[in-house]
C-alpha positions as CSV (number, residue, x, y, z in Angstrom):
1,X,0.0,0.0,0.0
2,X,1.1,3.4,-0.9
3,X,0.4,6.8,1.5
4,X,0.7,10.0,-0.3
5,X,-0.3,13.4,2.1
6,X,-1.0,16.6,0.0
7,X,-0.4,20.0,1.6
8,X,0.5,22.7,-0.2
9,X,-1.1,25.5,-2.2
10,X,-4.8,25.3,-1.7
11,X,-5.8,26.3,-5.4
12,X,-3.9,23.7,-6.7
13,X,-4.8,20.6,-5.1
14,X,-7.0,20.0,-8.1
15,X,-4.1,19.9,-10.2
16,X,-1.5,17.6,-7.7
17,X,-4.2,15.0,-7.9
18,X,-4.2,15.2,-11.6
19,X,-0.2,14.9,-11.3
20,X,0.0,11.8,-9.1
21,X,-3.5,9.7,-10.1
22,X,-0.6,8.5,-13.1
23,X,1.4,6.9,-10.0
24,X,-1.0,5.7,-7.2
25,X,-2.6,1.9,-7.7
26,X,-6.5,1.3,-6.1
27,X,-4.9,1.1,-2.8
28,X,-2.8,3.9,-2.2
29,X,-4.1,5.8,0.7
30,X,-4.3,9.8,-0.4
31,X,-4.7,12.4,2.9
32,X,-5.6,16.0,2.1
33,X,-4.7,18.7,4.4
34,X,-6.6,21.5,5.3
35,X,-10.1,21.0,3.8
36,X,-12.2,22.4,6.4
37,X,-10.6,25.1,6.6
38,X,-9.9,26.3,3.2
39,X,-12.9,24.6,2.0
40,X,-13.5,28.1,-0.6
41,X,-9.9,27.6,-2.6
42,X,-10.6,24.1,-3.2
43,X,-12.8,24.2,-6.0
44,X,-10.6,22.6,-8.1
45,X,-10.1,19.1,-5.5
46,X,-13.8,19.1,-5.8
47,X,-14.3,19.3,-9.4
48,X,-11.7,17.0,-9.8
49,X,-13.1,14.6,-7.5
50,X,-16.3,14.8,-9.0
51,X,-15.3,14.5,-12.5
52,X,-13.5,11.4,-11.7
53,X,-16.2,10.1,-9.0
54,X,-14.1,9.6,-6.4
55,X,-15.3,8.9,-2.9
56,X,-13.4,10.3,-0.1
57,X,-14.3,11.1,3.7
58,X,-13.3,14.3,5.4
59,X,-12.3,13.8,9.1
60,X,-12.9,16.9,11.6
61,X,-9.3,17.1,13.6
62,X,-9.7,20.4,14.9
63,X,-12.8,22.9,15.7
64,X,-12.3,24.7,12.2
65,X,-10.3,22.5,9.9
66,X,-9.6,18.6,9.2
67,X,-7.8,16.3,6.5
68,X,-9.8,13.8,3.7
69,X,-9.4,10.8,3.2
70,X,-8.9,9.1,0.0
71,X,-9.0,5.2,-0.5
């Protein structure tokens, strides 16, 4: 099983998924940072996500932000 945590610049987390969706295999385990949080600059994760119809879970770690979950 692969792991592969994204933090970086919020607009382009759309994009970085687009980059490594060519490495990771159906079990790699993707973790997103700062979702919650910066839930309004993610609009490219989400249409991303959606375009590809990819399930994820966002897990609450702090009163105003959290990580998803990917796999």
């Amino acid at each position: 099983m692969d792991f592969i945590f994204i933090d970086g610049q919020k607009s382009q987390y759309g994009e970085y998924m687009e980059i490594i969706e060519k490495i990771i295999s159906p079990q790699t385990v993707i973790v997103i940072d700062d979702v919650i949080k910066y839930h309004n600059k993610l609009s490219s994760l989400y249409g991303y996500l959606e375009k590809k119809q990819i399930f994820y879970k966002v897990i609450q770690l702090e009163p105003d932000d959290g990580v998803m979950i990917i796999g």
